[in-house]
C-alpha positions as CSV (number, residue, x, y, z in Angstrom):
1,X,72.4,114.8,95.0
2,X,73.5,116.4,92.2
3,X,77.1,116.1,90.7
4,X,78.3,119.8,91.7
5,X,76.7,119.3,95.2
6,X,78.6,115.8,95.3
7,X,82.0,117.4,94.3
8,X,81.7,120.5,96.3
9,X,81.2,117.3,99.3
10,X,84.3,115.7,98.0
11,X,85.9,118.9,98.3
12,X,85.1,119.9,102.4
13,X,85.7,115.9,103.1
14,X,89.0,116.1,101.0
15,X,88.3,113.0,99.0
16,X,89.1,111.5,96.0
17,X,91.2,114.6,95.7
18,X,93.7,114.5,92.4
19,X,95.4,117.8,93.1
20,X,97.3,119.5,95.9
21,X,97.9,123.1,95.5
22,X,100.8,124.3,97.9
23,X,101.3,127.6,98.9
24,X,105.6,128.2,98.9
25,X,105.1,130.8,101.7
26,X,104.4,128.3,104.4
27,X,103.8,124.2,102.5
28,X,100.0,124.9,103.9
29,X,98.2,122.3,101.2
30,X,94.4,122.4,99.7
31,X,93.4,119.1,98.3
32,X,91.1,119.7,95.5
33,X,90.2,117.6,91.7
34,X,91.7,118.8,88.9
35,X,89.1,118.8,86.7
36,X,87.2,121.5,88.9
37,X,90.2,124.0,89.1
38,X,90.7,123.6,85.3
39,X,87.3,124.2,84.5
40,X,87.7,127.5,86.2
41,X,91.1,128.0,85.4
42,X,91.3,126.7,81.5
43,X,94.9,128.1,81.5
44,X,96.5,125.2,84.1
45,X,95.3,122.6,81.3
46,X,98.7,123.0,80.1
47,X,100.6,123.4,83.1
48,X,98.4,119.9,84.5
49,X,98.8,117.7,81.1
50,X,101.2,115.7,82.3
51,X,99.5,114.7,85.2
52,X,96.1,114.4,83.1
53,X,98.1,112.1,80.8
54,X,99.7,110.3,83.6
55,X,98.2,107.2,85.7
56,X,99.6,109.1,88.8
57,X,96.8,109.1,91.7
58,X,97.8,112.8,92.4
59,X,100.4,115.5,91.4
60,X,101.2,118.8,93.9
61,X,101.5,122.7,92.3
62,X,103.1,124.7,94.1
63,X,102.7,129.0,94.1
64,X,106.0,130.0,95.7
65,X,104.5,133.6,96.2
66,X,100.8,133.1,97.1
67,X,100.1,132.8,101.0
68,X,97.9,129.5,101.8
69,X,94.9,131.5,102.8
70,X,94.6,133.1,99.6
71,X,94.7,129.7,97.8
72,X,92.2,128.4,100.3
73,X,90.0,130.8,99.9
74,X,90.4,130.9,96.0
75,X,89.8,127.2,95.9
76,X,86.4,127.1,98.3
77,X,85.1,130.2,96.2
78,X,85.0,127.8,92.7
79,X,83.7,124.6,94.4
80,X,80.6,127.1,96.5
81,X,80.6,128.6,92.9
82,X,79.6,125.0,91.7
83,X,76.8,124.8,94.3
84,X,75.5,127.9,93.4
85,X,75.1,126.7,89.8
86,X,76.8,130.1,88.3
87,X,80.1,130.3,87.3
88,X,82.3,133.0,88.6
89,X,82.6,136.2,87.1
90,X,84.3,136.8,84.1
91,X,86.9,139.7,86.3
92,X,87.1,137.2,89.2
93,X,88.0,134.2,86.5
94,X,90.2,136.6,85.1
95,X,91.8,137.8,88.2
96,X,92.1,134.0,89.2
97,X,93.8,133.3,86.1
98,X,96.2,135.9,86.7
99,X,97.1,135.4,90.1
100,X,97.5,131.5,89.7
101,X,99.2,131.5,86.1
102,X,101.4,134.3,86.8
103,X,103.4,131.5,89.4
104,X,104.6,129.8,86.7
């Protein structure tokens, strides 16, 4: 198994997760890796260093204005992304970026 099919598995199973991304609407949690949402999302690198620099098993970001089903689905579309060996396009990375960055 290759090592985007194994993380895209980690992903649906929810283990070894690093990373819980919390929607503020209604606490609704995804459990993802944060080296999988920074690759897509370079522009959390800053807003995660801490926790990269940390020995921490896991830190939590929360959107207070993004509903959980958005983040879900925003979440599952990088890691099938990573399945499909393409990366996402450059408006939907942009768009991502936007929507996720503009939280903080």
């Amino acid at each position: 198994m290759e090592i985007f099919q194994l993380m895209h598995q980690f992903y649906v199973e929810e283990k070894f997760s690093d990373l819980k991304i919390v929607s503020g609407l209604d606490k609704e949690q995804v459990l993802c890796h944060s080296l999988v949402i920074i690759s897509a999302v370079p522009g959390l690198k800053d807003v995660l260093k801490d926790h990269l620099d940390s020995l921490e098993e896991s830190t939590t970001l929360v959107f207070p204005e993004i509903p959980s089903l958005l983040l879900k689905e925003v979440v599952s579309d990088i890691y099938d992304s990573l399945v499909q060996v393409r990366l996402l396009k450059t408006s939907n990375r942009n768009f991502l970026g936007t929507l996720l960055l503009s939280s903080f």
